[in-house]
N, C-alpha and C positions, 0 to 999 in steps of 0.2 A: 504494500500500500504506500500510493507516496504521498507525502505529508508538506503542506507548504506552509512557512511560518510568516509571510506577509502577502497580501494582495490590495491590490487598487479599490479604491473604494466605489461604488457604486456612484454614476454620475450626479444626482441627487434625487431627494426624494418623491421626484415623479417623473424622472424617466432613470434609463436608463443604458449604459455602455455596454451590449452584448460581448461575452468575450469568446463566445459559439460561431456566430455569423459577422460581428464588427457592426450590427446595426447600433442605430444611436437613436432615442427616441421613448415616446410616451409607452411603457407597458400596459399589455393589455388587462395581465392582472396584479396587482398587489396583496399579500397578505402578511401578516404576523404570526409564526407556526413557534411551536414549543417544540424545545433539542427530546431528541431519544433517548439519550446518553441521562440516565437517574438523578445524578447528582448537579445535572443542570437541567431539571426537566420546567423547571420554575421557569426561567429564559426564553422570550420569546424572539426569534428573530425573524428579520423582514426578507420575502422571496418574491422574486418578479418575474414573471413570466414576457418575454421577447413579443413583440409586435409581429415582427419579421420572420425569427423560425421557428415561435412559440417554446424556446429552449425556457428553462426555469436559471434563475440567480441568487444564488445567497447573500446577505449583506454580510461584509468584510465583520473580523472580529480583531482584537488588538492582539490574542495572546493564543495561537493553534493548539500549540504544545499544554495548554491545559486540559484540553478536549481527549487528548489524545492519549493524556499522563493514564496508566493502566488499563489500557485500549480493549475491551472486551474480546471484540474481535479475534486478537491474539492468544485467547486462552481455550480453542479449539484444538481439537486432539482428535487424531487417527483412530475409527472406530465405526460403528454399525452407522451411524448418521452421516458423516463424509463420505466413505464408502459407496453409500446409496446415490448421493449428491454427485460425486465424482463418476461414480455409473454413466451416471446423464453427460456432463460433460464429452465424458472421451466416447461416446455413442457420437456424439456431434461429429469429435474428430476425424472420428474413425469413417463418417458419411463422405468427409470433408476431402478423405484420402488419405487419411495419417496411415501411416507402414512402422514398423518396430525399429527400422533402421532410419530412421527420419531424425532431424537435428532437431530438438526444441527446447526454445527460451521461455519461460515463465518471466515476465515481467512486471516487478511489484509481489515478489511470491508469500512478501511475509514470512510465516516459518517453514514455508518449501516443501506443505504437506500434496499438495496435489504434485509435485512432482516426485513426491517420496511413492504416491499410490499408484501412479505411472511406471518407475524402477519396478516396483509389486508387480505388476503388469506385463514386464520385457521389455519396458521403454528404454532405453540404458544410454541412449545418447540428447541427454538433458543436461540442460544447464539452468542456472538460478540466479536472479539480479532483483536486490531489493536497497536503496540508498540508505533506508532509515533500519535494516538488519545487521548489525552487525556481524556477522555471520556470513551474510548474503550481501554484500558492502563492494568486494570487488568489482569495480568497472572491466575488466578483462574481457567478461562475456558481451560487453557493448561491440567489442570489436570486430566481431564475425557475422556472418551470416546464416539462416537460419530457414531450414525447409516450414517450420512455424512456432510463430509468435501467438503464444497466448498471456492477455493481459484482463484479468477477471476483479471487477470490480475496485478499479484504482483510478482512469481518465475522469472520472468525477470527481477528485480529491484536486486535482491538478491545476492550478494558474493559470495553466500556458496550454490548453485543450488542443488545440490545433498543432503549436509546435509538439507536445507530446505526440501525435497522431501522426506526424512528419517521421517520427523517430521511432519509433515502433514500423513503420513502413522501411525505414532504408537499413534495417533489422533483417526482411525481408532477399530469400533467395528471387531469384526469375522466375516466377508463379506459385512463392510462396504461398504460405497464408496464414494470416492473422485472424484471430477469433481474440474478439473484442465484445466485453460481456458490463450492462452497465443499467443502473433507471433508467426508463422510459419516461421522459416530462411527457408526451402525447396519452398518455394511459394513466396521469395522477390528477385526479380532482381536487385542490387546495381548498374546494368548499366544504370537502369531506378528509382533511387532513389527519385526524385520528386514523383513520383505515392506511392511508400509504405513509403515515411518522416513517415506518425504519426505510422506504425508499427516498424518502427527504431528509433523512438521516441530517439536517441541520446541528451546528453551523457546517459539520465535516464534510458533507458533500457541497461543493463549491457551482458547480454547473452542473447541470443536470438535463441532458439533451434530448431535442424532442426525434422522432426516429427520421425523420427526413432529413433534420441537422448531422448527424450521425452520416448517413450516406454520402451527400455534400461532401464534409469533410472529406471521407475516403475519395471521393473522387478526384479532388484537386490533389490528393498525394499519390494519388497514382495507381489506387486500389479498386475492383469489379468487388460487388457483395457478390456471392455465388450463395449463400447459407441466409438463414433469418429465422429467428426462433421469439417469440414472443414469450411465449411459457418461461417461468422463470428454473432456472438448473435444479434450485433448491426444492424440487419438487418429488417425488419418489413416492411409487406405489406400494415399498413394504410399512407395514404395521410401523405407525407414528412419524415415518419420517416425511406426510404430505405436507408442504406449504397450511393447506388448509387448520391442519391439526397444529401447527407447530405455532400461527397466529392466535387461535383460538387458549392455547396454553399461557401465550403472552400477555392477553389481553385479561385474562383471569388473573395473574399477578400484576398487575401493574403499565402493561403495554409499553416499556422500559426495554429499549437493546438488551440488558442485564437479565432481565426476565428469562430469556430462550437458554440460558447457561444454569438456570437454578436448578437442584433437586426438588420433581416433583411429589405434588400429595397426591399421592394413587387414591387414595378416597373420596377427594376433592373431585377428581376426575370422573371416577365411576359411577358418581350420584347424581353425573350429568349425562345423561343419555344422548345428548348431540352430540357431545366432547368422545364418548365413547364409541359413535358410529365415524366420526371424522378421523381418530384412530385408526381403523381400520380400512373405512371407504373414502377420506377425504380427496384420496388421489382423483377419483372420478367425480365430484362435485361440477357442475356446471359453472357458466358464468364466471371464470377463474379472472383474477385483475391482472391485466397488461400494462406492469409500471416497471419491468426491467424488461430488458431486449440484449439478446445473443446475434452478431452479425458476423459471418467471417467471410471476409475480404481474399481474394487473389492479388500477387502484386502483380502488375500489368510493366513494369518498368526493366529497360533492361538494364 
């Protein structure tokens, strides 16, 4: 995940500087959304959505690295819920044309579990880049290229959206491909902002692109979508581990990022009869929300 600790401030408070498309202008919507993150959920910050490519905006904060200080996120662990998650993923890849012998960069890997389940797999020619892991801190792997680039849930956190999207392209072999995994601003209602909190994941997620912004970008760097996936990765048909079920859990403790990492109360759950059919059947629930988008790109450049 990359993490920025200064950005520009929104032009003022009724318009504003897309830093998705470069539009400049009155947004079309305004709101004040409460962070996800527990210990700031008091906080309300201001998000605007683009005139131009309907991308979504966070207002600037003075101090990142407090949002970030024991990052939830980072205290996921290898086990029957990633597993299932990661399932999804490399099914993508694997449509995408991924082979066993194929070069791949995780970029932004955080603790380098989805390449660890990949190695599990017979992936064996991976490599790992993350600025703010220590661990995964070597720039080394910037300087090759790469049959593909997969970058899951990090262009949202990023200042420089475009330059990032630039660089993660010239990452790229000659018909590489990149799978780029991120919220959907076109599939979030701000009027119903309780339902999508963890894809506004405010202040952390910094832009938040709408899916045709997304394409754009690729194309001025040089990339064809071939792939598109709506449904979001974290979704999986075995027992507890649906989207559906795993929101429903959240929203019983507290609807708090911190929520989905707690030990639950198994009696809590089974004295709710929804909770216990979305357990097991939430995979198939209709109606599912379209607020993250999976796109993977060919690089077209030689």
């Amino acid at each position: 995940m990359v993490i920025n600790n200064f950005r520009k401030p929104l032009v003022s408070s009724t318009t504003l500087l897309c830093e998705v498309c470069g539009c400049e202008g009155r947004p079309v919507e305004t709101k004040r959304i409460r962070s996800n993150i527990r210990k700031h959920r008091d906080q309300l910050f201001q998000i605007k959505r683009c005139q131009n490519c309907a991308s979504l905006q966070c207002e600037s904060v003075s101090d990142y690295s407090s949002y970030y200080a024991d990052y939830t996120l980072r205290q996921q662990k290898a086990g029957y819920f990633l597993n299932a998650w990661h399932t999804n993923i490399l099914k993508r890849l694997k449509k995408a044309g991924l082979k066993p012998n194929h070069t791949i960069l995780d970029y932004g890997c955080s603790s380098g579990l989805f390449l660890n389940f990949l190695k599990s797999r017979g992936y064996k020619n991976v490599s790992y880049y993350d600025p703010y892991v220590a661990q995964f801190s070597d720039r080394a792997p910037l300087t090759k290229k790469y049959d593909f680039v997969v970058c899951l849930d990090v262009i949202e956190h990023d200042l420089e959206p475009r330059n990032l999207l630039k660089k993660l392209s010239d990452l790229l072999e000659t018909n590489g491909i990149l799978c780029l995994e991120t919220p959907n601003a076109t599939g979030i209602d701000l009027d119903n902002s309780e339902e999508f909190i963890h894809a506004l994941h405010l202040p952390c997620h910094i832009n938040i692109f709408s899916k045709n912004a997304i394409e754009d970008m690729g194309k001025q760097c040089g990339l064809l979508k071939v792939q598109e996936y709506e449904n979001w990765y974290l979704d999986s048909w075995l027992p507890g581990t649906s989207r559906c079920f795993i929101e429903s859990f959240m929203k019983m403790n507290g609807n708090d990022m911190e929520s989905a990492f707690e030990k639950p109360n198994i009696l809590k759950i089974i004295r709710q009869p929804k909770m216990v059919f979305e357990f097991f059947c939430g995979y198939f629930q209709k109606n599912k929300k379209k607020d993250h988008i999976m796109i993977l790109f060919k690089n077209q450049k030689n």
